[in-house]
N, C-alpha and C positions, 0 to 999 in steps of 0.2 A: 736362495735365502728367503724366509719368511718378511713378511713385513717390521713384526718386532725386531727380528734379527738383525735388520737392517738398521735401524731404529738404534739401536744395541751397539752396531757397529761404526755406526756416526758418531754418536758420541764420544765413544771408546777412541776412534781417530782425532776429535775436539780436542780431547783430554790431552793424547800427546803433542798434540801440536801448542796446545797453552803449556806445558812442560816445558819446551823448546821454544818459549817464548813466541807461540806465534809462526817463526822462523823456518817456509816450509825449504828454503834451502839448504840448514842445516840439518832437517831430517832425512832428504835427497843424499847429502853426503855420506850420513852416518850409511842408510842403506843402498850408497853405491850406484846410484839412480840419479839421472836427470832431473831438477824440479820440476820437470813437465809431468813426466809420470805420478810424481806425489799430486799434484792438481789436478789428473785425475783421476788417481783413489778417491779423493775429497769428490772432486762429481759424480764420478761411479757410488759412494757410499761406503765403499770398502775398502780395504787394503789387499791383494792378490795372496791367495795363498803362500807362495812363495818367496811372499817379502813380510810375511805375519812375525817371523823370530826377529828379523834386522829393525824391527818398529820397536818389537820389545826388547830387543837390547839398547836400540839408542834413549830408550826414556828408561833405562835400568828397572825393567820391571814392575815401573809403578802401573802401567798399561801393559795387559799380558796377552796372550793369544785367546785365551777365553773370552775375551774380551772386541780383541778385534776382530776373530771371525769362530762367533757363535755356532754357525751351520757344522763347523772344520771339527770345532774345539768346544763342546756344546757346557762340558763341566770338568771340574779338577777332580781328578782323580786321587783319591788319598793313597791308593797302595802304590801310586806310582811318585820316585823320587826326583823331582824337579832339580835342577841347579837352581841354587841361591835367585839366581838374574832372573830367575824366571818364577818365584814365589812371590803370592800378595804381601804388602807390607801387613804386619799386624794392627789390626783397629785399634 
């Protein structure tokens, strides 16, 4: 991951975790994970590829994969059809 990516990607993990009030054990549970691991996405900067859909299902969407890993998921693709769970809200 680039630097912005990164950059990109802390954020985008900020976002869900003030969703979830903060709460990084409730997002441990949603994605089926120890809260050790979620603490260290948060020091790594990123979320693992493999847990980028269970981040964005547990904050329903409002944080998506585009979001949490730029490098994976660089941009939305319009011809392709998302589930609902998985669309920006509209601005």
């Amino acid at each position: 991951m680039t630097p912005t990516q990164i950059k990109k990607a802390q954020r985008a993990m900020a976002r869900a975790l003030e969703l979830l009030d903060g709460n990084v054990s409730r997002l441990a549970r949603a994605c089926d994970v120890r809260r050790q691991a979620v603490q260290q996405w948060i020091a790594k900067g990123y979320v693992p590829a493999e847990q980028v859909l269970s981040v964005e299902a547990a904050v329903e969407g409002r944080v998506t994969r585009f979001d949490l890993r730029p490098d994976l998921h660089p941009t939305e693709m319009p011809w392709v059809t998302y589930p609902e769970s998985c669309r920006r809200p509209a601005a």
